[in-house]
C-alpha positions in Angstrom: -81.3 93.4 -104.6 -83.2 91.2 -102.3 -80.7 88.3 -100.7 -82.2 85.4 -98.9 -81.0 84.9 -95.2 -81.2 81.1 -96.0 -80.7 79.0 -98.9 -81.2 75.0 -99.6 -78.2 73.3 -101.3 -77.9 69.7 -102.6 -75.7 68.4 -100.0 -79.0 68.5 -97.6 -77.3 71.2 -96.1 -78.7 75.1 -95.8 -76.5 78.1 -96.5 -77.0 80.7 -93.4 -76.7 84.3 -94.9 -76.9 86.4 -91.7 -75.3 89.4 -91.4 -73.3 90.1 -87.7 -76.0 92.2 -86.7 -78.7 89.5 -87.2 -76.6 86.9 -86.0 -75.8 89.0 -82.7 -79.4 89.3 -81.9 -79.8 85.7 -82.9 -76.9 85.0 -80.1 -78.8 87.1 -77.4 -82.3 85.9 -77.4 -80.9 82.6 -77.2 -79.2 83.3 -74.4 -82.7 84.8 -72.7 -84.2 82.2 -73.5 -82.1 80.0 -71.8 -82.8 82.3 -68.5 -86.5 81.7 -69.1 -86.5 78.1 -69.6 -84.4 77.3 -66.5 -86.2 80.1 -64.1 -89.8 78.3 -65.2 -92.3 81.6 -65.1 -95.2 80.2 -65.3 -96.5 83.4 -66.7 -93.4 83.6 -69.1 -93.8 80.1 -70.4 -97.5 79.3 -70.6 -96.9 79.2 -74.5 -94.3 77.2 -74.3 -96.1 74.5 -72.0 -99.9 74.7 -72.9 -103.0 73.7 -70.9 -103.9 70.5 -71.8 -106.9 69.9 -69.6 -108.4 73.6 -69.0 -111.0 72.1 -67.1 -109.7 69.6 -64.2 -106.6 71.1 -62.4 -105.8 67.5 -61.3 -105.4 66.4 -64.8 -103.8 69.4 -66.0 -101.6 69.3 -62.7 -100.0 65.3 -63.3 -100.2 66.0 -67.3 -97.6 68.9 -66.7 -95.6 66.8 -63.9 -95.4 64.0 -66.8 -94.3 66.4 -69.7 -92.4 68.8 -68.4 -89.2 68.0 -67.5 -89.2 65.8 -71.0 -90.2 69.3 -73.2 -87.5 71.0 -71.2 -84.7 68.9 -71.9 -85.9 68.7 -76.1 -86.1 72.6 -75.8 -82.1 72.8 -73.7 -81.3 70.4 -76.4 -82.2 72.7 -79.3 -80.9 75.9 -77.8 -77.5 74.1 -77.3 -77.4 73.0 -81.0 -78.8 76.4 -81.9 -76.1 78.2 -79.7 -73.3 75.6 -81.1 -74.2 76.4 -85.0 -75.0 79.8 -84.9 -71.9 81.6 -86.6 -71.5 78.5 -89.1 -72.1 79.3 -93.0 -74.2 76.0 -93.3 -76.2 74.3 -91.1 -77.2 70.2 -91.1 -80.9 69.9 -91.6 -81.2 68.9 -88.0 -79.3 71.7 -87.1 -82.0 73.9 -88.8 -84.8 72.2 -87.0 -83.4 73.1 -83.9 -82.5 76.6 -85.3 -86.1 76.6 -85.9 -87.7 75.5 -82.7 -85.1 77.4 -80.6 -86.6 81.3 -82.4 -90.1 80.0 -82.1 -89.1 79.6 -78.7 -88.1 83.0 -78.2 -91.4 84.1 -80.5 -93.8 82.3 -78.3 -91.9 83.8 -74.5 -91.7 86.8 -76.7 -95.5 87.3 -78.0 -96.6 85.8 -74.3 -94.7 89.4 -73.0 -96.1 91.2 -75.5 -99.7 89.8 -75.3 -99.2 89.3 -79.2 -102.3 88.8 -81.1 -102.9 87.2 -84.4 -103.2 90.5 -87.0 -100.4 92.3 -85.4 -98.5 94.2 -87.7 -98.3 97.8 -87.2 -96.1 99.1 -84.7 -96.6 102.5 -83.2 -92.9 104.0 -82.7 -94.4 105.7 -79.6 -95.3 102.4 -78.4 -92.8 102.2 -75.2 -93.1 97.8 -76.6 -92.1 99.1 -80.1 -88.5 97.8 -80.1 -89.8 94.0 -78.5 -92.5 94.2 -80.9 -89.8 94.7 -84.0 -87.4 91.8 -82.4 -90.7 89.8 -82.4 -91.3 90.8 -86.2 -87.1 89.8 -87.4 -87.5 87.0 -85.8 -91.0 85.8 -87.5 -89.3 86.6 -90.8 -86.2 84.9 -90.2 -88.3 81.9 -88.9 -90.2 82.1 -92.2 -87.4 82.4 -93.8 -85.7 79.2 -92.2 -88.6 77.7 -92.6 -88.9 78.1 -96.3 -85.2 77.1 -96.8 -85.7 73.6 -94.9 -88.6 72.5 -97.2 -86.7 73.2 -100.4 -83.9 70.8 -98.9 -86.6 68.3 -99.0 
């Protein structure tokens, strides 16, 4: 039978059903991202910080100057909540937001590699991508997942 991965609980607290396997990825793509965030790729991140002003470099230039360094520290913040919680049984609600941010974190560095699209689904098992591309896919779900979780606690 079908188990959730998450589940909402009256306390305002969510139960976190994650087997070791799920919860050992969980651990190492936290820890890449950390990598990513502090190295800055500009390539790596341009999901993570968007253009604002696509057409004046001067603009776009000061608008990252001003928001960078702010997003960075919310995102270090999340990943360190994310990295704290992540074998506990039940997670605050703000611990699940930060779950939540921190693995669509990882899907947006993740889909940038990739050159994800929006209708991508199938995975060709020849694809030399193909095991990135089903990392990208567990984590969707368990984002979705999460995700579904956190507005029954509401």
């Amino acid at each position: 039978m079908f188990r959730r991965m998450f589940a909402a609980r009256d306390d305002s607290t969510i139960v976190v059903r994650l087997d070791d396997t799920m919860r050992d990825l969980l651990v190492r793509v936290g820890e890449e991202l950390r990598e990513v965030l502090l190295v800055n790729d500009p390539e790596t991140t341009k999901r993570l910080y968007p253009t604002a002003y696509p057409d004046d470099e001067e603009l776009e230039s000061d608008y990252q100057e001003m928001v960078h360094d702010q997003l960075l520290m919310q995102r270090l913040d999340a990943l360190d909540t994310f990295q704290a919680t992540i074998n506990d049984e039940a997670i605050s609600i703000d611990d699940a937001d930060a779950w939540m941010s921190t693995i669509n974190q990882v899907r947006l560095v993740l889909g940038t590699q990739l050159d994800v699209g929006e209708d991508e689904s199938a995975i060709d098992e020849d694809d030399p991508e193909a095991h990135s591309k089903v990392i990208y896919q567990v984590l969707s779900h368990i984002l979705e997942e999460l995700t579904h979780a956190r507005i029954r606690s509401l």
